[in-house]
N, C-alpha and C positions, 0 to 999 in steps of 0.2 A: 681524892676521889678518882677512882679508874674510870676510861673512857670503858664506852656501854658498848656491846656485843653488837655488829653490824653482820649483813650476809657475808660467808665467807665458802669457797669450795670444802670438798672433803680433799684429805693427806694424801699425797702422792710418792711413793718411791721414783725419783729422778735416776738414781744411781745408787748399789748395793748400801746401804747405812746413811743416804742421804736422803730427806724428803722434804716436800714443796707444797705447799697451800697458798693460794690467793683470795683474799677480802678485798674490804671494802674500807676504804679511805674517805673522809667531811671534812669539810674544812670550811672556813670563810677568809675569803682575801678582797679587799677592795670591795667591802659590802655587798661579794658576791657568795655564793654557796657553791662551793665544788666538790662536785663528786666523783673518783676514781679508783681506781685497782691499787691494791700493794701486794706484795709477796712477802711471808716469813719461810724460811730456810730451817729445817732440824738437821740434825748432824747426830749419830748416835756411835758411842763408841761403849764397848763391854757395859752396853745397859744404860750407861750413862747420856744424858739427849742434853745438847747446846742449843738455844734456840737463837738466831739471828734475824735480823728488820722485825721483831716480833709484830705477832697480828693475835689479837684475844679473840681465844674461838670458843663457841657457844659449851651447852654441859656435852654433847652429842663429839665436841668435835674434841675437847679434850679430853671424852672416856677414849675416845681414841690414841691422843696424844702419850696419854698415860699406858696404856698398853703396850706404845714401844718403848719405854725405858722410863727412868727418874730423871726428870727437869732438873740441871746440873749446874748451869751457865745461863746466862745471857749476855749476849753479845751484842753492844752497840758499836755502826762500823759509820753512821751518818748522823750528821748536825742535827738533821729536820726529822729525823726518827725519834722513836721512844716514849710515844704515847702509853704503851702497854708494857712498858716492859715493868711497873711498878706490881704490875698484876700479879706475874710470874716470877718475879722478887718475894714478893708474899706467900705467896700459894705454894712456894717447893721453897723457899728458905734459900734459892739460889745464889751463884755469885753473881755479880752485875763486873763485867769487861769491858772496858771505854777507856778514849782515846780521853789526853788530859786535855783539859778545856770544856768538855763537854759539860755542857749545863743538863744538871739531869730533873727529869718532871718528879712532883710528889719530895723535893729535897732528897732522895736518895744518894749514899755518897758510892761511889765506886769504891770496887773492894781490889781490882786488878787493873791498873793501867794495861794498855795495847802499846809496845813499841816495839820498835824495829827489829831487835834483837834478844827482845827478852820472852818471860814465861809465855805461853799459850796455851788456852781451854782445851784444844786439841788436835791429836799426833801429826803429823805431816801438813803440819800449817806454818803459815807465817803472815805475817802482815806490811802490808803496803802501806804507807802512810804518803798522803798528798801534804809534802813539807812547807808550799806555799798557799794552803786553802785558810780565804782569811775565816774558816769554821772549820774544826776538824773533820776530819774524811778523809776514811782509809777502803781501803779493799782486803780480803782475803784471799788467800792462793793456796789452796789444796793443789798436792804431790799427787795424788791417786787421779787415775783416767785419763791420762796422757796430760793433766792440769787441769782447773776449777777456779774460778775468778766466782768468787761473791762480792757485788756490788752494792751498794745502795743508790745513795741518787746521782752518782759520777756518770756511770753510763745503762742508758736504761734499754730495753727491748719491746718496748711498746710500739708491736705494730698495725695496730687497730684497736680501737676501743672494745672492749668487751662487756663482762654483763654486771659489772660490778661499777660500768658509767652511768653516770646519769642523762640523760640526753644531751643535756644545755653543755655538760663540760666537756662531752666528748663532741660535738659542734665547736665550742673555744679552744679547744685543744690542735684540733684538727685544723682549725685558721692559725693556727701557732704553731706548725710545724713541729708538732713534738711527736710523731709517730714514726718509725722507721725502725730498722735494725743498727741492732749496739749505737745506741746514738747518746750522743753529748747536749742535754738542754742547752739553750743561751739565759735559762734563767737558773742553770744552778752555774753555768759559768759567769756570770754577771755577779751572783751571791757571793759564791767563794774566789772568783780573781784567781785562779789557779793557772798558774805561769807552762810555756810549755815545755820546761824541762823536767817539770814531773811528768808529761806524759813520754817525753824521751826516754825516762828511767820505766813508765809500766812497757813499753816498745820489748823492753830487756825479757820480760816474764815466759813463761813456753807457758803456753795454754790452748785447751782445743775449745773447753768449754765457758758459758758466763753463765751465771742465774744471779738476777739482779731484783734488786726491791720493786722493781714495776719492768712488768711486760711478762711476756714467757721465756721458758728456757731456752738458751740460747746453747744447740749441742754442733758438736763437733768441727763447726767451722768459726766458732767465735774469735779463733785469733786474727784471720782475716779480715773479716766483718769490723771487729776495733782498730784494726791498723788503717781500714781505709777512712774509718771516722777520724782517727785521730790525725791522719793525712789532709782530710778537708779542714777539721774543725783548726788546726795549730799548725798546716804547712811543715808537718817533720815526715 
């Protein structure tokens, strides 16, 4: 059964053949109810559209989606993603891209692993992969605009709650210090136990920009902004 259609913005061009949409995230944890923001990423090459952190948007938002190219790919780049991606596996007959390990929702099986040095959905890409996450989790790195970090829950951009919180969890959120620029949770480093010599090797990447699964885009000075988090958060 696909998760059911929550509010979500209308499609945004971030950058020439890239575009950004934020919803709406439910969840329950510790018999509470959480509600917040996520981001999906399209990517469209000669017609062809990749969707990444996928987010299911109403009929309204994918006559849109549909108007820029054929649903090609899906890209899973995070552990705790992948609610929706069965939807759009369905619906365009896509491929599903995941990292090995990944447990995927609805029994779907991956049709392209994500590694280090192999095939890619697409052109001027490559992949990151966090080699000590005790859950898989990688990044993307686009060549194009001086470089592009796609994220998911490694380092997010949430700097203020927005309209897609629900009161209560952006009040818990906000006592939990999860708001800032390019920041690193202590609950997805708690989760995955990610050593800091993976973050020594992302140190390595040339990037100006982040667009990450939660928060807003992070333009032109993202490389910054992560060196100084990864500075506090792991002392490199």
């Amino acid at each position: 059964m696909y998760s059911q259609v929550w509010p979500h913005s209308e499609i945004k061009e971030i950058f020439p053949n890239i575009f950004f949409v934020t919803g709406t995230n439910i969840t329950h944890h510790n018999n509470a109810k959480l509600q917040h923001s996520r981001n999906m990423v399209i990517i469209r090459d000669n017609g062809k559209l990749s969707l990444i952190n996928t987010v299911r948007l109403d009929d309204k938002g994918l006559a849109c989606l549909d108007a820029l190219g054929d649903v090609s790919n899906v890209i899973r780049i995070g552990a705790f993603h992948g609610r929706d991606d069965a939807f759009y596996l369905d619906r365009y007959n896509a491929k599903l891209w995941a990292l090995e390990g990944m447990i995927q929702d609805n029994n779907r099986n991956i049709d392209i692993y994500l590694t280090s040095n192999g095939q890619m959905p697409i052109p001027n890409c490559s992949v990151f992969i966090f080699e000590t996450s005790r859950f898989p989790e990688a990044i993307l790195h686009l060549s194009q605009q001086n470089g592009i970090l796609i994220t998911c829950d490694s380092i997010k951009n949430w700097l203020a709650p927005d309209q897609f919180f629900s009161t209560e969890t952006a009040k818990l959120y906000q006592e939990q210090g999860f708001f800032g620029a390019a920041s690193i949770s202590n609950v997805w480093k708690q989760a995955c136990n990610v050593h800091s010599s993976d973050f020594r090797r992302l140190k390595t990447l040339e990037f100006r920009h982040l667009l990450s699964a939660h928060g807003a885009p992070l333009l032109n000075n993202a490389d910054e902004l992560v060196a100084e988090t990864i500075s506090k958060e792991y002392d490199i």
